[in-house]
N, C-alpha and C positions, 0 to 999 in steps of 0.2 A: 760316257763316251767323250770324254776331254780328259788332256793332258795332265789336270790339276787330281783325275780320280787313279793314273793310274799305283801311288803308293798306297791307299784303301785295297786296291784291287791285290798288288801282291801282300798288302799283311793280311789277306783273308784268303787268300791261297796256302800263304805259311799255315796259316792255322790248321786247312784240311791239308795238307802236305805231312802235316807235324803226326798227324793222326791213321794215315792210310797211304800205300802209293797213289798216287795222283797224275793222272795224266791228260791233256788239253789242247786241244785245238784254237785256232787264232780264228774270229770275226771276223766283217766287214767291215768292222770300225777301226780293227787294229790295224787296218792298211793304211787309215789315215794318220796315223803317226809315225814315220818313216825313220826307223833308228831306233825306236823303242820297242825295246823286246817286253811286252806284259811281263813273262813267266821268268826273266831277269830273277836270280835270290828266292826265287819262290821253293824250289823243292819241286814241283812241277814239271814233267816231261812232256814236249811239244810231241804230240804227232805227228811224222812225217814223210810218212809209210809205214812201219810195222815195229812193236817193239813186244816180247811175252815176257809174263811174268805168271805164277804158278798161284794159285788161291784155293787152299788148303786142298793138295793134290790135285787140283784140276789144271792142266794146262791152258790158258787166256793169250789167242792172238788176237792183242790191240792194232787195231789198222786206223789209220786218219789222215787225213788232208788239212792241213792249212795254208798252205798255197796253191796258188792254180798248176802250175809245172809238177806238182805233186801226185796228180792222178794217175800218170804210168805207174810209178809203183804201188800205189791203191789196188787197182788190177791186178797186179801180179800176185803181191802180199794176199789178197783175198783167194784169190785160187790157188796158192801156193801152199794152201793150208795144211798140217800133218793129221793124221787120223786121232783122234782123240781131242785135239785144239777145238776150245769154244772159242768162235770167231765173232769179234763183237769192233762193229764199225764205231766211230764218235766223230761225228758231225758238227757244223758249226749249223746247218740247216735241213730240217728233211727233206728237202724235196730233191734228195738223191738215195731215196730210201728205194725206190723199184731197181736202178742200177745196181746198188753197193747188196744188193739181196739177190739177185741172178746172180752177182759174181761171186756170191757164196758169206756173206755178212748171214749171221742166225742172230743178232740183236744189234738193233741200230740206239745208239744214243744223242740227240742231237739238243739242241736251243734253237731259238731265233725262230720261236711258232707266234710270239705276239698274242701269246691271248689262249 
C-alpha cells in the first residue's frame, strides 16, 4: 500500500494477464495515490460497469465498480443481464454482497475480508 510496491504490483498482474483474461477492480488504497493507474501495462481490465467475455461457451457478465460514481451503472449492467449470461459481480469488498445479489450478481467475488 505505498508507492514504492506499485511496479511489484503490476509485474504480477503481467504474469496472471500473461496467462488468462484478467479483470480488476481498484481498492481503498488506490485512491491514495492520485494519478497512478495500478493496472497501467498490466494486461488487466479495470471494472467499470460491465464488460463479457465467453469461457468455453458460456457467456460471463463481469460487472464491477471501482469508483464511487460508478454504481449507476452497476445497477443497470446487473439487471440488464441476457438470458443465458452468468452474472458475476467483483468487488473490492463484500459488504455489498446483499445489494449486488437482489440486483441479480449469481457470484460475488471480492478482497478486503482481512482474515
Amino acid at each position: 500500500n505505498a508507492p514504492e510496491g506499485v511496479a511489484a504490483f503490476r509485474a504480477a498482474f503481467r504474469a496472471v494477464a500473461a496467462a488468462a483474461p484478467t479483470f480488476a477492480v481498484a481498492g481503498n488504497s488506490d485512491a491514495a495515490f492520485p494519478g497512478v493507474d495500478p493496472f497501467a501495462g498490466t494486461g488487466a481490465r479495470e471494472l467499470r460497469g460491465v464488460d463479457t467475455i465467453t469461457v468455453r461457451g458460456v457467456p460471463l457478465r463481469l460487472v464491477g465498480a471501482s469508483r464511487p460514481g460508478d454504481w449507476r451503472r452497476v445497477r443497470a449492467a446487473l439487471r440488464g443481464a441476457r438470458a443465458g449470461e452468468v452474472v458475476v459481480f467483483v468487488a473490492h469488498t463484500p459488504d455489498v454482497v446483499d445489494d449486488v445479489t437482489r440486483w441479480g450478481a449469481e457470484l460475488v467475488l471480492a478482497g478486503h475480508t482481512h482474515g
